[in-house]
Backbone as a ProteinNet text record, in pm:
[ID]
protein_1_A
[PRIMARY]
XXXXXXXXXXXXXXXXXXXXXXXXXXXXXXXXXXXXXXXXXXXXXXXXXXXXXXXXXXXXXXXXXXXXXXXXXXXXXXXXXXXXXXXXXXXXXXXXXXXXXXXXXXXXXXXXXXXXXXXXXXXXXXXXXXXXXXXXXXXXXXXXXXXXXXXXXXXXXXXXXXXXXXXXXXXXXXXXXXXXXXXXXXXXXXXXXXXXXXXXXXXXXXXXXXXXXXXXXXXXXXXXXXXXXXXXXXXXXXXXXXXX
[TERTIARY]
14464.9	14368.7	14336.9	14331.2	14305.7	14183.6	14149.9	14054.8	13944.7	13957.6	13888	13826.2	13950.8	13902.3	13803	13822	13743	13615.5	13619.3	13482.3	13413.4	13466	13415.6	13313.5	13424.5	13356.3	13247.9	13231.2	13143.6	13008.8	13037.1	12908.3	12873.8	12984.8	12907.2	12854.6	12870.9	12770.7	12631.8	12688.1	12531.4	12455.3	12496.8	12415.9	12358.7	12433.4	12384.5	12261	12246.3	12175.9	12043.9	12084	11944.5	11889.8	11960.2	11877.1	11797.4	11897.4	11771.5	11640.2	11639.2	11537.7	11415	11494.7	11407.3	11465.2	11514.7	11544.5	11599.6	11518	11586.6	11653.9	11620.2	11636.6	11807	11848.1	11947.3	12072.8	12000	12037.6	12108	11989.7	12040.8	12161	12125.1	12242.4	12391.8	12396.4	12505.8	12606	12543	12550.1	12625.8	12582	12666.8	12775.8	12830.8	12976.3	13065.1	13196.3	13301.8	13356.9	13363.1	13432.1	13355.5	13208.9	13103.5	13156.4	13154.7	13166.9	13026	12913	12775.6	12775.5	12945.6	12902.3	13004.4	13079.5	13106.7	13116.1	13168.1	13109	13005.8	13081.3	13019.3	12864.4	12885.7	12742.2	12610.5	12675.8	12555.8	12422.7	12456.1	12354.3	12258.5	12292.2	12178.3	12124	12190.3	12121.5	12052.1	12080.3	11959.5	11838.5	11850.2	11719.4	11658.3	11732.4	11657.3	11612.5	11615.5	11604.4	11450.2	11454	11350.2	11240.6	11299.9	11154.1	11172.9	11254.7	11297.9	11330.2	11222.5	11234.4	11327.3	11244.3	11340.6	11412.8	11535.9	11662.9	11706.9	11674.1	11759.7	11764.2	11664.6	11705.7	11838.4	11830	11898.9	12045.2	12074.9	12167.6	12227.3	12140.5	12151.8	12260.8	12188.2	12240.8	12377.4	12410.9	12593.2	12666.6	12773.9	12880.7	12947.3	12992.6	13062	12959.2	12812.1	12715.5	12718.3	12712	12687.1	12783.8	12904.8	13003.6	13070.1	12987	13021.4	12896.9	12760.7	12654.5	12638.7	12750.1	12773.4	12794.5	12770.6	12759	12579.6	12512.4	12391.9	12308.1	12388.5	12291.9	12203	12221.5	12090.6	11932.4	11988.7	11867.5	11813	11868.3	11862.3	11787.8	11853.8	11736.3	11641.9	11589	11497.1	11414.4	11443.3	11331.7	11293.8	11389.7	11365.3	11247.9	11299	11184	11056.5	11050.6	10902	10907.5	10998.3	11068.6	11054.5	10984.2	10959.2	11025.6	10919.1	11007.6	11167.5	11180.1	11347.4	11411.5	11367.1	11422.4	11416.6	11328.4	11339.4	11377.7	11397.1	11516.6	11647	11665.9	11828.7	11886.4	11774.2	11773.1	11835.6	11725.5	11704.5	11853.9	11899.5	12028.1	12153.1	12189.2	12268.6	12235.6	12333.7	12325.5	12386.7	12490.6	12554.9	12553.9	12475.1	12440	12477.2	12616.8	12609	12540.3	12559.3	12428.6	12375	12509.5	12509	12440.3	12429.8	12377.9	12264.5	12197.3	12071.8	11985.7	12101.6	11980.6	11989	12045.1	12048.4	11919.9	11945.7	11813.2	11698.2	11678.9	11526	11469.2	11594.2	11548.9	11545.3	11602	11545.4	11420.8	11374.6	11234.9	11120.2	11164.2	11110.9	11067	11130.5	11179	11030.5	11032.9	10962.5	10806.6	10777	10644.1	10609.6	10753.7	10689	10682.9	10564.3	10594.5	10600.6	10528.4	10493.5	10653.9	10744	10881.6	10951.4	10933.6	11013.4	10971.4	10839.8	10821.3	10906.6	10899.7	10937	11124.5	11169.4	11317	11321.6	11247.5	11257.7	11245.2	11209.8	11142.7	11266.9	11367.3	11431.5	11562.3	11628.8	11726.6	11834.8	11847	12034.2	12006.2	11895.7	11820.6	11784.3	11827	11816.8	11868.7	12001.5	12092.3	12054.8	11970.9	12006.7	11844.2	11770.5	11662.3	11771.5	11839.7	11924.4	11954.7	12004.9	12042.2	11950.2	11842.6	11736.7	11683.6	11662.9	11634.5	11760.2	11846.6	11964	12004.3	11926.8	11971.9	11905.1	11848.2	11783.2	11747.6	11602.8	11549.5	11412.3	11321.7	11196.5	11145	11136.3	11009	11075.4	11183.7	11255.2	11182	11193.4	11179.4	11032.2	10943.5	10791.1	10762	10845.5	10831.3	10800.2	10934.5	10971	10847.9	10771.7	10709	10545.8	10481	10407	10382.2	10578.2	10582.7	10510.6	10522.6	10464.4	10616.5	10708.6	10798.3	10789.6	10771.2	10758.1	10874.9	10860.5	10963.1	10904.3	10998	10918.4	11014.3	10899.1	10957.3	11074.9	11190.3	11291.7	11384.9	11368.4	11439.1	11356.8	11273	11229.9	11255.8	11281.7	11387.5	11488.8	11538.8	11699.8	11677.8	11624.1	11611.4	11568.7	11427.8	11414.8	11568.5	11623.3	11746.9	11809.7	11842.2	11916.4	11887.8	11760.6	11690.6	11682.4	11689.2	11702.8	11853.2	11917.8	12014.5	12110.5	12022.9	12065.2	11950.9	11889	11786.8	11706.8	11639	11549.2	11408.5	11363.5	11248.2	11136	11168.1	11049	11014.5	11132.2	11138.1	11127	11202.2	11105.8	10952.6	10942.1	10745.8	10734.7	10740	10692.2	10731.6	10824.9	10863.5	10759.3	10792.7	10695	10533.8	10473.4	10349.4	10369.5	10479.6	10419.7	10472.1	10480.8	10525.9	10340.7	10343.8	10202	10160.5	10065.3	10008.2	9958.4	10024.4	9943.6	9821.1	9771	9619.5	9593.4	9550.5	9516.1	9470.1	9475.9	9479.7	9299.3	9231	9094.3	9013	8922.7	8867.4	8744.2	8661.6	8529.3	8556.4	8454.3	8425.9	8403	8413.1	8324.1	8303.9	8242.2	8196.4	8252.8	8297.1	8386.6	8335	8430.7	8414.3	8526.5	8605.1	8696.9	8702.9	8740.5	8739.7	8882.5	8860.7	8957	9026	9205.1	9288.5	9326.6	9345.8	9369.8	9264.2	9157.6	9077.3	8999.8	9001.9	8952.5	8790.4	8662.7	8596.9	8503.5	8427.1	8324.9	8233.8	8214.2	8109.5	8164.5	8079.1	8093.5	8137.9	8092.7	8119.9	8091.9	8020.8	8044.8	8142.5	8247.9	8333.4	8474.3	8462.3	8580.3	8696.9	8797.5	8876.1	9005.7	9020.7	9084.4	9238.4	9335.4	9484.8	9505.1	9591	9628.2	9694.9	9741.5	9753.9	9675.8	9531.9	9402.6	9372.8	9450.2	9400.3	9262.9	9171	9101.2	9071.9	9061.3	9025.9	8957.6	8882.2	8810.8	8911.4	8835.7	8897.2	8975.3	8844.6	8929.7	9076.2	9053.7	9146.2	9269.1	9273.7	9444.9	9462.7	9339.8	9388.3	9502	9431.7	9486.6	9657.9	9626.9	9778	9861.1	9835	9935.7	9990.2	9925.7	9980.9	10120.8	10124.1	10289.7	10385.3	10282.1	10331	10286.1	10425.9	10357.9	10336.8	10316.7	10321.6	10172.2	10149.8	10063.3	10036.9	9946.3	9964.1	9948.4	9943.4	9939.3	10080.6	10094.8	10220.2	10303.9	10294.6	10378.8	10433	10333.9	10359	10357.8	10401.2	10372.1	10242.9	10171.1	10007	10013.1	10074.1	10074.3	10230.7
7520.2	7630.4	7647.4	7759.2	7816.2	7737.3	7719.3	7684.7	7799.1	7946	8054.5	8052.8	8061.3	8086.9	7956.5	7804.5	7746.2	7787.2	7809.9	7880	7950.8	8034.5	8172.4	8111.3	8018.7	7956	7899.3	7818	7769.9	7823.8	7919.6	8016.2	8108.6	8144.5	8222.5	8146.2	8031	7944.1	7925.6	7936.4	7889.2	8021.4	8116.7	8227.7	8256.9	8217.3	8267.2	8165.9	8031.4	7945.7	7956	8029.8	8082	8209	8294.3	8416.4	8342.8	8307.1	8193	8118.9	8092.3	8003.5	8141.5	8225	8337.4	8311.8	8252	8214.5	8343.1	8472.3	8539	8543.2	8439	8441.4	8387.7	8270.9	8235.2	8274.2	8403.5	8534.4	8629.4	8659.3	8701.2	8700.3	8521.2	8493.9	8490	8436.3	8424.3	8575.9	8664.9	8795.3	8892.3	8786.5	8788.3	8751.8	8679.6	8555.9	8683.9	8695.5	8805.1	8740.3	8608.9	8534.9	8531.6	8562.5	8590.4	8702.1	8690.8	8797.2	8781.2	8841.3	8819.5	8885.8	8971.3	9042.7	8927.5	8814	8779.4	8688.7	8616.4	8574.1	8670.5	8802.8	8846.9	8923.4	8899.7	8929.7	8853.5	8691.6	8596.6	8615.9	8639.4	8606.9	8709	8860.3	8968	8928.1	8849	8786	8709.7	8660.2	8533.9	8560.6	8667.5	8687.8	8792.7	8857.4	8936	8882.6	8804.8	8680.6	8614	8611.6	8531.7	8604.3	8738.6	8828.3	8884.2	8797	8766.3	8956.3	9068.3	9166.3	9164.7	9097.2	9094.2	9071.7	8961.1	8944.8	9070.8	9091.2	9205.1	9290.1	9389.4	9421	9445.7	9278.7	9256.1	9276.3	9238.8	9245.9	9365.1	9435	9599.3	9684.9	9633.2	9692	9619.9	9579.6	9537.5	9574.4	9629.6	9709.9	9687.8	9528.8	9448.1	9458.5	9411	9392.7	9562.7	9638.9	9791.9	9810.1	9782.2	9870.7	9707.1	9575.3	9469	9485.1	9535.2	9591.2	9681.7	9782	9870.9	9842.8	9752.8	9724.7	9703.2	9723.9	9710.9	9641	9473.9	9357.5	9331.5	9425	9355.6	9415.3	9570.7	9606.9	9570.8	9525.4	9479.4	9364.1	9265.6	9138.1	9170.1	9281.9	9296.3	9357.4	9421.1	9476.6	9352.2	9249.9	9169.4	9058.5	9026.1	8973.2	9023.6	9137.4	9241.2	9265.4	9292.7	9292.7	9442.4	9515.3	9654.2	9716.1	9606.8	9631.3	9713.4	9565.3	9520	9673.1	9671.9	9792.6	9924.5	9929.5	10108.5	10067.2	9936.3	9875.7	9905.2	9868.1	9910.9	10049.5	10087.7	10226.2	10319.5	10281	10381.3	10401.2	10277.4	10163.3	10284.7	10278.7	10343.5	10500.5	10608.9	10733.1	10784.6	10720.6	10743.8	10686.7	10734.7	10628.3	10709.8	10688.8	10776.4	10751.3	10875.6	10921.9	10774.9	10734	10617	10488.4	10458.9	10325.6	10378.4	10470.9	10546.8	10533.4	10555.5	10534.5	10438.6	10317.4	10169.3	10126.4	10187.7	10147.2	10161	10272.7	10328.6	10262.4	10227.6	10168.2	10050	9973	9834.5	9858.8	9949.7	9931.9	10000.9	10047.3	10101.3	9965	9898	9749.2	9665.4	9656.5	9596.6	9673.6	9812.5	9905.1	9878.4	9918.5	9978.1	10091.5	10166.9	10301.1	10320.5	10285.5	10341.7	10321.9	10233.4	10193.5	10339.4	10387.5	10473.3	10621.9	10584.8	10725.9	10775.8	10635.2	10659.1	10696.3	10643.3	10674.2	10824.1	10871	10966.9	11093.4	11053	11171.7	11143.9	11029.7	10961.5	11085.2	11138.2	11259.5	11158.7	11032.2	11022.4	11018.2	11026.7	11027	11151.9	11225	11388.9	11434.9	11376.9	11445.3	11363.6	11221.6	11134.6	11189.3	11304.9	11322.1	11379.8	11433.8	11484.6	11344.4	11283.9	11123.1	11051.6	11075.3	11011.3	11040.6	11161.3	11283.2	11272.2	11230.3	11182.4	11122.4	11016.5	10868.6	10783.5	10853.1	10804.5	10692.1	10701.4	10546.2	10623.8	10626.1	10632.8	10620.5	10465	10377.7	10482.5	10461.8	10565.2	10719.5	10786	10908.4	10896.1	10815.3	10827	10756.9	10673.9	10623	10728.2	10841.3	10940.2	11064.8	11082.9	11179.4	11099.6	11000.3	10911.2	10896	10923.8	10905.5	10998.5	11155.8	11265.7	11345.8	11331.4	11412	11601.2	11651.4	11751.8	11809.7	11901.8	11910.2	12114.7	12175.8	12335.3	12322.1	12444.4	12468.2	12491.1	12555	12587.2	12463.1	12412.1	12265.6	12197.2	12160.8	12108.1	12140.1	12202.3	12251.2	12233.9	12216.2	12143.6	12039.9	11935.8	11800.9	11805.3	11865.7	11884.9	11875.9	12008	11998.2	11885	11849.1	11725.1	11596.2	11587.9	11464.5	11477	11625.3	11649.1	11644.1	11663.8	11702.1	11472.8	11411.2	11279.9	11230.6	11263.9	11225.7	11137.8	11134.6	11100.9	11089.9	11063.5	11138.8	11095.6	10982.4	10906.4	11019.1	10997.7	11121.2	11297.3	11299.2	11412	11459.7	11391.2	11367.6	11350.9	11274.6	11230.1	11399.9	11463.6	11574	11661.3	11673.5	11792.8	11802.6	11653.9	11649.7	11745.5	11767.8	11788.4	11876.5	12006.3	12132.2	12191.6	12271.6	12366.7	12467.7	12405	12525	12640.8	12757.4	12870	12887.3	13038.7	13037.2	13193.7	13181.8	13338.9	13428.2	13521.2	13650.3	13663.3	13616.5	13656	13799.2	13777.7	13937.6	13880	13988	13949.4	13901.4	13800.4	13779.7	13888.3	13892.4	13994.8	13944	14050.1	13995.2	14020	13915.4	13913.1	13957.8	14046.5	14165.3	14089.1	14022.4	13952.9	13786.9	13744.1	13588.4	13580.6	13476.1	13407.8	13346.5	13403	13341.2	13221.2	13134.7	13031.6	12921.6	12887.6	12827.3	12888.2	12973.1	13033	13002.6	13024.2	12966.4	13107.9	13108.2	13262.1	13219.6	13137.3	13036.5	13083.2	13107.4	13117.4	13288.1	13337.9	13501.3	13564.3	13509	13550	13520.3	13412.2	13400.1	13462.9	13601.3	13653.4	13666.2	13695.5	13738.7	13809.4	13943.4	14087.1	14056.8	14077.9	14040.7	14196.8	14217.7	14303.2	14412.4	14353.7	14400.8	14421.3	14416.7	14440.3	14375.5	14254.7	14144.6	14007.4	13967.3	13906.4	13783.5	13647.8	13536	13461.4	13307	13248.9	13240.2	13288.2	13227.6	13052.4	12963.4	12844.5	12795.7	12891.3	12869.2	12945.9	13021	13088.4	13034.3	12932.2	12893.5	12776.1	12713.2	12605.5	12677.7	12780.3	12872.8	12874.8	12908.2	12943.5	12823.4	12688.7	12612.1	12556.8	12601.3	12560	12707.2	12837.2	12922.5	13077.4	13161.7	13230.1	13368.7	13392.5	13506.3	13533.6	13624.6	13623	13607.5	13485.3	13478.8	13560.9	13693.8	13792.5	13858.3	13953.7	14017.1	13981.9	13885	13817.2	13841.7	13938	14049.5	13888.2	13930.8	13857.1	13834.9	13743.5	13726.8	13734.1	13649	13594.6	13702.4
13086.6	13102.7	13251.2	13323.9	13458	13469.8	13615.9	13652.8	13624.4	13649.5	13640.4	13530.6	13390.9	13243.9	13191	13279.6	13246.5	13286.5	13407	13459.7	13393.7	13344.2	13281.2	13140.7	13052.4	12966.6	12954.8	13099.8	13095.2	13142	13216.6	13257.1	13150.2	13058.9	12945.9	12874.7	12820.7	12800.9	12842.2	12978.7	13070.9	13051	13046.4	13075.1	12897	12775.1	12691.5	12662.3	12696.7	12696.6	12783.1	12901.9	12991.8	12933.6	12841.1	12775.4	12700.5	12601.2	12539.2	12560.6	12679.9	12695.9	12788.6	12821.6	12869.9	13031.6	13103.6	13261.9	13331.5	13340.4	13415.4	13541.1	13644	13775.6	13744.9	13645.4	13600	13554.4	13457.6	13407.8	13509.5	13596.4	13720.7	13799.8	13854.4	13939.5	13842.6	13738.9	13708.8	13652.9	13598.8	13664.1	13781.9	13901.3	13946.8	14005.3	13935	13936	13880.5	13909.7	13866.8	13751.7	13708.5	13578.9	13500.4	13501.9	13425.9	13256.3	13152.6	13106	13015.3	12994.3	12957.5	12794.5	12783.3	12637.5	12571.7	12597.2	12524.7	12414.1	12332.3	12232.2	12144.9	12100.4	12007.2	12108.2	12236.3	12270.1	12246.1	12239.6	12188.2	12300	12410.2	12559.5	12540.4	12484.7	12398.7	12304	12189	12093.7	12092.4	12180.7	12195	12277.7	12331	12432.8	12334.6	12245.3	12122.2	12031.6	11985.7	11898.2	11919.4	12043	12135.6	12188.5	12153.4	12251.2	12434.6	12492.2	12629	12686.7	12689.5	12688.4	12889.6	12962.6	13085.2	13123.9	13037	12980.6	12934.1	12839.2	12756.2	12890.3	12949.2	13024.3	13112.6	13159.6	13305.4	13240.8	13126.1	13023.4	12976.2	12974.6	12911.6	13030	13146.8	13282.5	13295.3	13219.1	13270.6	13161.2	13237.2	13126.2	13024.3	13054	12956	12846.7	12872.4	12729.2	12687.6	12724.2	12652.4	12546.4	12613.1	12550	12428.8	12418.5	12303.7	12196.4	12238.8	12176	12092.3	12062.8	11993.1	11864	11776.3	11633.4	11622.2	11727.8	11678.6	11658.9	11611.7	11537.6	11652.5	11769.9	11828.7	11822.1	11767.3	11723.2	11594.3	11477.6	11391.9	11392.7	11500.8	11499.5	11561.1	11678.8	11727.9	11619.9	11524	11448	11317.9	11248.9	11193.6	11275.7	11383.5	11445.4	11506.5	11479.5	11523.3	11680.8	11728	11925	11956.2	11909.1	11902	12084.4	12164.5	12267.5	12341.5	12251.2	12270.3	12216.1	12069.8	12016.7	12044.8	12141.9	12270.8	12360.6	12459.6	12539.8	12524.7	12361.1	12334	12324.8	12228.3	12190.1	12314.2	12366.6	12535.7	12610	12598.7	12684.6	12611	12471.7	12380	12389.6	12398.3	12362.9	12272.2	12209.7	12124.8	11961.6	11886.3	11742.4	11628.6	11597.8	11475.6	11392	11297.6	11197.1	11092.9	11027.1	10919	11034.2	11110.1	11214.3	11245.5	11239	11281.2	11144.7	10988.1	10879.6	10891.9	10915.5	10905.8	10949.8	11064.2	11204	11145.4	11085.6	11038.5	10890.3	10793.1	10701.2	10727.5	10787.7	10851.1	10907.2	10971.8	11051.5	10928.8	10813.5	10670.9	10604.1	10626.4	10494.9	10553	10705.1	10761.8	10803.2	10757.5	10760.2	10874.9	10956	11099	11134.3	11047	11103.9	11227.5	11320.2	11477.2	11526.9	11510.6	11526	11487.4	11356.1	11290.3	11371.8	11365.7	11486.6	11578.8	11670.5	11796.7	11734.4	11683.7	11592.1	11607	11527	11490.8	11626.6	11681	11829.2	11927.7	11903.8	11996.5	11972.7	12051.3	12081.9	12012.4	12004.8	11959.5	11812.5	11765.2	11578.8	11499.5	11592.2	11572.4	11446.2	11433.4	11305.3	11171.6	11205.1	11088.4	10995.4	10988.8	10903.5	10754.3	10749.7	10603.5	10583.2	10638.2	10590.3	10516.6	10581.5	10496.9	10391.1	10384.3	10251.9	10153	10163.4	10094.4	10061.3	10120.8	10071.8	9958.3	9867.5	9746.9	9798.1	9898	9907.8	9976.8	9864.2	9865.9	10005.9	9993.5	10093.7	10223	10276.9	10412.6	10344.7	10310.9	10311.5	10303.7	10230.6	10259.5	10414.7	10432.9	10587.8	10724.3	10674.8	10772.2	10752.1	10640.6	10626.6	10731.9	10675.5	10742	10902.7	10979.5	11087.8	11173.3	11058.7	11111.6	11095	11020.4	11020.6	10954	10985.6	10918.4	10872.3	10741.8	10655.8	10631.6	10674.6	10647.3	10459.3	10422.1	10292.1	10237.3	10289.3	10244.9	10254.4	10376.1	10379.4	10244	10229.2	10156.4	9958.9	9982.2	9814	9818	9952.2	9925.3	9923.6	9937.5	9930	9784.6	9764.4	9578	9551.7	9553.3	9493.8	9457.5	9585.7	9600.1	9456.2	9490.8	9412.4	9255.5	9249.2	9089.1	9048.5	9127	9018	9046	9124.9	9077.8	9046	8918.2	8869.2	8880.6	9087.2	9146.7	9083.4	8961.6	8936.7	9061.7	9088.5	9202.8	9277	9374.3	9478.5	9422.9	9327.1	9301.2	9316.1	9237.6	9236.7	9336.4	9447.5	9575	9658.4	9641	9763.3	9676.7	9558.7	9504.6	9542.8	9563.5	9592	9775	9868.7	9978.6	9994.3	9864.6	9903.9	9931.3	9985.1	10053	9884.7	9888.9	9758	9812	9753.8	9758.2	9741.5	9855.1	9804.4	9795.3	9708	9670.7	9754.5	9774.4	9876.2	9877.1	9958.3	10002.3	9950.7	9813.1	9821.4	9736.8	9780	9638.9	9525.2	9484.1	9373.5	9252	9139.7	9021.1	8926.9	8842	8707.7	8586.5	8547	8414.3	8377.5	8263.2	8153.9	8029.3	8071	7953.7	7969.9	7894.9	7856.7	7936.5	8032.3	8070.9	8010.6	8032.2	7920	7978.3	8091.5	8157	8103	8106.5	8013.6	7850.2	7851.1	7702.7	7734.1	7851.5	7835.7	7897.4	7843.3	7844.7	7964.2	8025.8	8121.4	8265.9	8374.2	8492.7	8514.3	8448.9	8447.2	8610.7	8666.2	8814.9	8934.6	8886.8	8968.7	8903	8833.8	8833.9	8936.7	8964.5	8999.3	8984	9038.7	9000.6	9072.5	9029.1	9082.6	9082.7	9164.2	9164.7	9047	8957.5	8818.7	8736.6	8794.7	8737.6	8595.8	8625.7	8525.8	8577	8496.9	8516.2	8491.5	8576.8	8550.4	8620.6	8583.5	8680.5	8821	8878.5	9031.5	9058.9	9021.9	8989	8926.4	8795.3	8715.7	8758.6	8860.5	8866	8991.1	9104.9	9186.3	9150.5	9036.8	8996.8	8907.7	8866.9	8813.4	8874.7	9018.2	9097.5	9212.9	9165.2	9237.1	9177.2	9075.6	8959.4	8960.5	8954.5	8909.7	9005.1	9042.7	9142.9	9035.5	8921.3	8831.6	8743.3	8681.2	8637.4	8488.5	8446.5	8332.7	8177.3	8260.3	8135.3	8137.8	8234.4	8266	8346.1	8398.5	8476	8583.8	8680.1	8782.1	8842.6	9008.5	9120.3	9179.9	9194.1	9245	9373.8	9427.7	9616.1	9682.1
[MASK]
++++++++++++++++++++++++++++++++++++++++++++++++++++++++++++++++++++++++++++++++++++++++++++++++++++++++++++++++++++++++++++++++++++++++++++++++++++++++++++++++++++++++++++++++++++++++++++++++++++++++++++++++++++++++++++++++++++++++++++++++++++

């Protein structure tokens, strides 16, 4: 064996052993040795300073080329979020621009598993996580899709029936129920109150005769009761005109 390649061995050693222990100045110097290679062995010298918390390691680590481009399977964000390194995990994040979509739901349901929302936030706002929200809405896994709504994800309505879609027709009922609760209920078009003249067919109940309300089809019911109508149903329950 070369004198060099022994070298090399033995400083990647040394150096994955000083992430470990947190020794940046160590980290440092050996860094800069040219037989140095810091991503190898799987990239143990990131792992171990992720592992550990060692956020000024990872760093010094992040900044050399060999570790970027052996880092690209991820497990280092993975252990940073198993070990709560929140840090670490916008260190890496930041470090990486390129995350396809499937390693991005990985990312987020690992940081789901572990109810980090404030983690999943920052995921989510992060530009290389952009494409992976259909991923999540797709991926028949609850806790992630209530994770992502929690984070502050907003979902406009029409997107939001395709995901219904989605969930019904693989007989999601969970998620069903769960998206259906955060569609926006209608609210009835603002106008005076009046005074019933007919029995409300929505409850059958002759009581509260002053909070009528006139639809445009000049049909009449409690106000309550067709607010509560039209949160299932946008028609009217006599003729079935359109209300909203």
């Amino acid at each position: 064996m070369s004198i060099i390649k022994t070298l090399a061995l033995k400083n990647n050693e040394a150096i994955r052993l000083a992430s470990a222990t947190g020794n940046a100045d160590i980290v440092r110097m050996l860094l800069t040795r040219r037989e140095v290679n810091p991503g190898a062995m799987d990239s143990e010298a990131l792992m171990e300073a992720t592992k550990r918390g060692h956020s000024d390691v990872v760093r010094l680590l992040l900044a050399h080329p060999k570790v970027k481009s052996s880092a690209r399977n991820y497990l280092a964000v993975f252990t940073a979020i198993r070990n709560n390194h929140e840090d670490i995990v916008k260190l890496i994040i930041n470090n990486e621009r390129d995350i396809p979509s499937r390693v991005g739901l990985q990312i987020i349901e690992r940081a789901t598993n572990f109810r980090n929302i404030e983690l999943v936030q920052f995921l989510l706002n992060h530009q290389s996580f952009k494409g992976v929200m259909y991923s999540i809405f797709h991926s028949d896994n609850l806790p992630t899709i209530k994770a992502a709504v929690e984070a502050g994800y907003k979902i406009d309505q029409s997107t939001l029936d395709i995901f219904l879609q989605h969930a019904r027709s693989n007989g999601n009922d969970d998620i069903v129920e769960y998206l259906e609760s955060l569609k926006e209920i209608p609210k009835l078009p603002e106008q005076p109150l009046t005074v019933m003249t007919k029995q409300c067919i929505i409850c059958l109940s002759d009581e509260n005769i002053l909070q009528g309300y006139m639809t445009a089809c000049n049909h009449q019911f409690h106000a309550e009761c067709l607010q509560q109508w039209i949160a299932k149903h946008n028609s009217c329950p006599m003729c079935r005109s359109s209300i909203i």
